[in-house]
Every structure is written in structure tokens, then in C-alpha cells.
Kinemage of the C-alpha trace (Angstrom):
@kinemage 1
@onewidth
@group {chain A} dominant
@subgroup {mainchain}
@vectorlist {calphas} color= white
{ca unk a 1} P 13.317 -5.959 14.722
{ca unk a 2} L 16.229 -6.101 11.830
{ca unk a 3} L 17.448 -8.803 9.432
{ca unk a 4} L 20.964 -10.309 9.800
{ca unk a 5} L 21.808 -7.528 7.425
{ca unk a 6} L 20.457 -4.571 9.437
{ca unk a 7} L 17.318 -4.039 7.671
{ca unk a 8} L 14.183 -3.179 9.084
{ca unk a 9} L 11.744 -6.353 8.850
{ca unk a 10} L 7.930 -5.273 7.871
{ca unk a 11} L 5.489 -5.824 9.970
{ca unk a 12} L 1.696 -6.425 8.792
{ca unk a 13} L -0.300 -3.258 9.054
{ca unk a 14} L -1.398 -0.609 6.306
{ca unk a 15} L 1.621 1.926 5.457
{ca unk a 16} L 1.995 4.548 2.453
{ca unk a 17} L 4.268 3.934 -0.066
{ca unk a 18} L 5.704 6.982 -1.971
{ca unk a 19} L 9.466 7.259 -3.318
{ca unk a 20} L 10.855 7.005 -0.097
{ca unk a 21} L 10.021 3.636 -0.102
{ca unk a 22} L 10.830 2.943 -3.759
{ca unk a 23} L 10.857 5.011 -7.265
{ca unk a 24} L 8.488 2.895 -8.704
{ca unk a 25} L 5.577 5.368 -6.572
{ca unk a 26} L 5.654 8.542 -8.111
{ca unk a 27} L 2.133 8.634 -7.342
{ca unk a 28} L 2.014 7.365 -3.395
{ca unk a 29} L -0.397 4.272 -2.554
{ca unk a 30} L -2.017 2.759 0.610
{ca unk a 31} L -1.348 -0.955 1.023
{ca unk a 32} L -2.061 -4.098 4.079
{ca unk a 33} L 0.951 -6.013 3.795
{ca unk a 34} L 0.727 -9.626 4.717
{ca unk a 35} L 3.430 -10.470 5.326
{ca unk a 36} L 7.545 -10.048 4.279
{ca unk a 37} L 8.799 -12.234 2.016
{ca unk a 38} L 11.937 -13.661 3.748
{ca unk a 39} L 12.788 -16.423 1.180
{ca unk a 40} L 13.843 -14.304 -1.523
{ca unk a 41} L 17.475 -12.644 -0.973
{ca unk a 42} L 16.730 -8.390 -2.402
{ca unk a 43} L 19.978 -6.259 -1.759
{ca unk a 44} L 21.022 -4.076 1.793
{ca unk a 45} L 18.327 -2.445 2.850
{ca unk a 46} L 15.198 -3.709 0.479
{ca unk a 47} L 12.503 -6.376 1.308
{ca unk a 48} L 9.770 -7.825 -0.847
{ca unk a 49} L 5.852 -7.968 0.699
{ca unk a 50} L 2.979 -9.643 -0.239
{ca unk a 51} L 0.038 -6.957 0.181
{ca unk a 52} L -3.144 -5.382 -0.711
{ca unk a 53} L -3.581 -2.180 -2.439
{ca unk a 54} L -6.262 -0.586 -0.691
{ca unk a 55} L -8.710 2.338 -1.843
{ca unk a 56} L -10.008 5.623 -0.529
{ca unk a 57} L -12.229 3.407 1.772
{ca unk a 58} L -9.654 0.698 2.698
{ca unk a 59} L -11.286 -2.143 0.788
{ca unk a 60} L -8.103 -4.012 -1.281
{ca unk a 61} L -8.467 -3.597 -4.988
{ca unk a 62} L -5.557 -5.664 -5.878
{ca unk a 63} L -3.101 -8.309 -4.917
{ca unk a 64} L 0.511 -7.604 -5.291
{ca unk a 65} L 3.964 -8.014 -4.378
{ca unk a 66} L 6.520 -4.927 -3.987
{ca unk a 67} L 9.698 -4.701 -3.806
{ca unk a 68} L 10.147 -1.634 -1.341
{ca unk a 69} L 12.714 0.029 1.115
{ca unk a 70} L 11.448 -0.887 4.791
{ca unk a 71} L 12.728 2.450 5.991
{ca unk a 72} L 10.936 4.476 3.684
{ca unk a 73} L 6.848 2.988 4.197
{ca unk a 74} L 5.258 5.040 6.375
{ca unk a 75} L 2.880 3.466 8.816
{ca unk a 76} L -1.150 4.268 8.674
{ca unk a 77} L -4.121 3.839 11.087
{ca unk a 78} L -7.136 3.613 8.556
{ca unk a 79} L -10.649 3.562 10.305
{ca unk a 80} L -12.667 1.283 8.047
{ca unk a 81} L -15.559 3.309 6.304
{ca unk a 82} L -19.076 1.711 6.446
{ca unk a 83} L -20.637 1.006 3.541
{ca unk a 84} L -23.705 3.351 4.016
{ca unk a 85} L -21.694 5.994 4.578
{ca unk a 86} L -20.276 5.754 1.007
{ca unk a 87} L -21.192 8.213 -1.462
{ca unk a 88} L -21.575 7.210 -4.605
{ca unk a 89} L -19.312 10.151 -7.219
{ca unk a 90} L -22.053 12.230 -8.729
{ca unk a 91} L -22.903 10.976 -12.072
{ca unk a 92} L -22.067 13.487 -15.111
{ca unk a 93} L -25.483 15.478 -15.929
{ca unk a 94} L -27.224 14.598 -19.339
{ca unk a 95} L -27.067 17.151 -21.953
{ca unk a 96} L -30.194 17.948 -23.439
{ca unk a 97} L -30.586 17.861 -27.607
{ca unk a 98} L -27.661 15.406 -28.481
């Protein structure tokens, strides 16, 4: 499915953004979009979404909204991880005689 202009439209679903989708990821992220943002007008080929960055478990650590090249966010199928699977990282050992 395409805009009038020929650009992909997002669909909701968890993708990876890394600069393929926009230079602003040097470091690439996981995110649940929400939904596209039709009502603002970006140039060819861009989009804004309203999304969820997500963790290493899935779980959304923050609300934002990106400004990202459709053709560049890679789609992701994330199995949710239960929370007593989690492990906790190891806590740094005391040192002994401070």
C-alpha cells in the first residue's frame, strides 16, 4: 500500500530502525509503531510514526515520534520474553578493604 506520492505507508508491527531508515540511528533501535502519522505533509519518500521504543525483552521504554524512510525499517517478529525467564545483569562484586 503507497501514498499518493509513491511512498510506502507503515504498517503497525515492530521493525529495526538503523540508517537505512534515517541518519539519526547510528546506533539501530527496535520500535512498535502505532500508527503513521498521515496529517503531517514530510517530503518524497519520508513518513512520521508514533511508536514505542522497545528493549532487549520487547517491553516499550519510551514514547516517541520518528521521522523515518518507510523503505528503509526493516520488519521484526519479537517473541515476548516472560518475566521469569529474565535474568537480572550480575551485580559488580564488592571489593574487600575500601
Amino acid at each position: 500500500m503507497t501514498r499518493e506520492d509513491g511512498t510506502p505507508r507503515v504498517s503497525p508491527g515492530v521493525y529495526l530502525l538503523d540508517r537505512a531508515a534515517s541518519p539519526q540511528f547510528a546506533s539501530p533501535i527496535l520500535v512498535r509503531v502505532i500508527r503513521e502519522l498521515p496529517d503531517r505533509h514530510p517530503p518524497y519518500g519520508w513518513t512520521w510514526v508514533d511508536c514505542y521504543q522497545l528493549d532487549r525483552h520487547g517491553d516499550a521504554t519510551e514514547k516517541r515520534q520518528l521521522f523515518v524512510m518507510p523503505q528503509g525499517m526493516r520488519p521484526v517478529r519479537l517473541a515476548p520474553v516472560p518475566y521469569a525467564t529474565r535474568r537480572r545483569p550480575p551485580l559488580p562484586a564488592a571489593r574487600a578493604g575500601g
